[in-house]
ZAMARTI-483913 format. One line per field, with one value per residue (C-alpha): x, y, z; residue in three letters; residue number from 1; chain. Coordinates in steps of 0.1 Angstrom, whole numbers, plus 5000, padded with zeros to 4 digits. Example, Ala and Ser with C-alpha at 12.3 -4.5 7.8 and 13.67 -1.06 7.14 Angstrom:
BEGIN
X	(5123:5137)
Y	(4955:4989)
Z	(5078:5071)
resn	(ALA:SER)
resi	(1:2)
chain	(A:A)
END
This chain:
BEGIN
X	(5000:5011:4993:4966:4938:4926:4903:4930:4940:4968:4993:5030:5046:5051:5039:5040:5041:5028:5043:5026:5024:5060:5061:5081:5085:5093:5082:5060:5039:5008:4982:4947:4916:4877:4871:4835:4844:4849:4831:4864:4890:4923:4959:4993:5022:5062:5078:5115:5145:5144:5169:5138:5115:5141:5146:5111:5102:5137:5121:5087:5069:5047:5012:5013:4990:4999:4991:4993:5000:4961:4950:4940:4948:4948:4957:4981:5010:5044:5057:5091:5117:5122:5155:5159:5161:5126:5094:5063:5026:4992:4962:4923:4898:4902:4933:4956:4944:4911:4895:4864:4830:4809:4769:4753:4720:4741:4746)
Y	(5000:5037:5048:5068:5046:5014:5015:5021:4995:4992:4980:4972:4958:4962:4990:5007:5045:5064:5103:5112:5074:5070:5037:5033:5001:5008:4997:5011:5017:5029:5033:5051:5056:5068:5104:5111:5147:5151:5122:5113:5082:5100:5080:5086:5063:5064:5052:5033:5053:5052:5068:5074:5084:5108:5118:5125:5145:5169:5176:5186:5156:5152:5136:5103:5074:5046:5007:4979:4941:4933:4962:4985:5021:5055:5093:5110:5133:5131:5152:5156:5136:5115:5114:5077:5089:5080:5101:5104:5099:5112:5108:5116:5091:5057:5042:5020:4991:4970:4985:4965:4971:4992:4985:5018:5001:4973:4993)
Z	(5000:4996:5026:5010:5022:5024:4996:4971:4943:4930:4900:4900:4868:4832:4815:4779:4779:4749:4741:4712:4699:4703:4729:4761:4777:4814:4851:4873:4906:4901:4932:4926:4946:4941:4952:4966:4972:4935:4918:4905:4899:4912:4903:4910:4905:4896:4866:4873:4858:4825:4797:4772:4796:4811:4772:4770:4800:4790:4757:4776:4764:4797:4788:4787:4777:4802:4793:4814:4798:4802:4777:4806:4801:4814:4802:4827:4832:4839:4863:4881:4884:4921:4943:4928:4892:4875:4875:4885:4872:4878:4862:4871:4853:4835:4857:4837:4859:4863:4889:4909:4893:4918:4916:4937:4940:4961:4990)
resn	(UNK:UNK:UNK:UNK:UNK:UNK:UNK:UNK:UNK:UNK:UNK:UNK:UNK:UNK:UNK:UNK:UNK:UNK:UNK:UNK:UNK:UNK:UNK:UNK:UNK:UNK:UNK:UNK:UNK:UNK:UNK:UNK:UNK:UNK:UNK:UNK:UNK:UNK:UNK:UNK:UNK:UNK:UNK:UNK:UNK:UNK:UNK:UNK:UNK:UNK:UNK:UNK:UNK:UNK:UNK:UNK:UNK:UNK:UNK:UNK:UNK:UNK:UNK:UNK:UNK:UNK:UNK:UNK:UNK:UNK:UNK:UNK:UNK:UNK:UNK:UNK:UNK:UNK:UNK:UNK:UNK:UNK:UNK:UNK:UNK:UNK:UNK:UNK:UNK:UNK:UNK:UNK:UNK:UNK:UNK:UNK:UNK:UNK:UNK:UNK:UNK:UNK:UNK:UNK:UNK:UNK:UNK)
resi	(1:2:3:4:5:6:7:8:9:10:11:12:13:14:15:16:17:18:19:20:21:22:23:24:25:26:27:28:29:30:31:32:33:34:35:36:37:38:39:40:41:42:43:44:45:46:47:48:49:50:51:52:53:54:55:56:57:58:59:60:61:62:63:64:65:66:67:68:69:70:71:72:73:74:75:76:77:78:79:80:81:82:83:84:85:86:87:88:89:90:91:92:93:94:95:96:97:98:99:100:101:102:103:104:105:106:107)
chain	(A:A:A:A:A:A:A:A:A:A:A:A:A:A:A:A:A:A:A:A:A:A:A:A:A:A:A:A:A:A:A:A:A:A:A:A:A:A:A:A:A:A:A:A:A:A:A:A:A:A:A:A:A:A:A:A:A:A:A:A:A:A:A:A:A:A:A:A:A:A:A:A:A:A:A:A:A:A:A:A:A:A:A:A:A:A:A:A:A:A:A:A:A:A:A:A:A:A:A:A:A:A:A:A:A:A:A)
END
């Protein structure tokens, strides 16, 4: 867990990132949860060190389509670089994960 919850999900793995179509196959830790207060799917995550990704964020190549092995994806951003080297993501909306299917009228 990243400690923002216990109704959080979470993905740690493979992933393909997408700047402008160009592909980028790094790792990554991506956590997201369901906020009521906004209605929204909020995700954040970090992408491992990376030359390309590096290469990318330097030319100010920031959004990012993220994909997961199992097809899931999600539209995000790239944002600074961590004290370990890589970057990290965030992204409201569609996480690049499968997320549990919520029925309202269950509750």
């Amino acid at each position: 867990m990243s400690g923002m919850g216990d109704d959080e999900e979470e993905y740690s793995g493979p992933v393909t990132l997408l700047f402008d179509g160009r592909p980028v196959e790094a790792e990554a830790f991506i956590a997201g949860h369901f906020d009521p207060l906004t209605g929204s799917y909020a995700w954040v995550g970090r992408v491992s060190p990376h030359e390309d990704v590096a290469a990318e964020y330097a030319a100010g190549n920031t959004s990012v389509l993220v994909r997961t092995p199992d097809g899931h994806e999600g539209a995000g951003r790239l944002t600074e670089r961590n004290v370990w080297g890589g970057h990290r993501l965030q992204g409201k909306g569609t996480p690049p994960f499968a997320v549990p299917v919520v029925d309202p009228a269950d509750d």
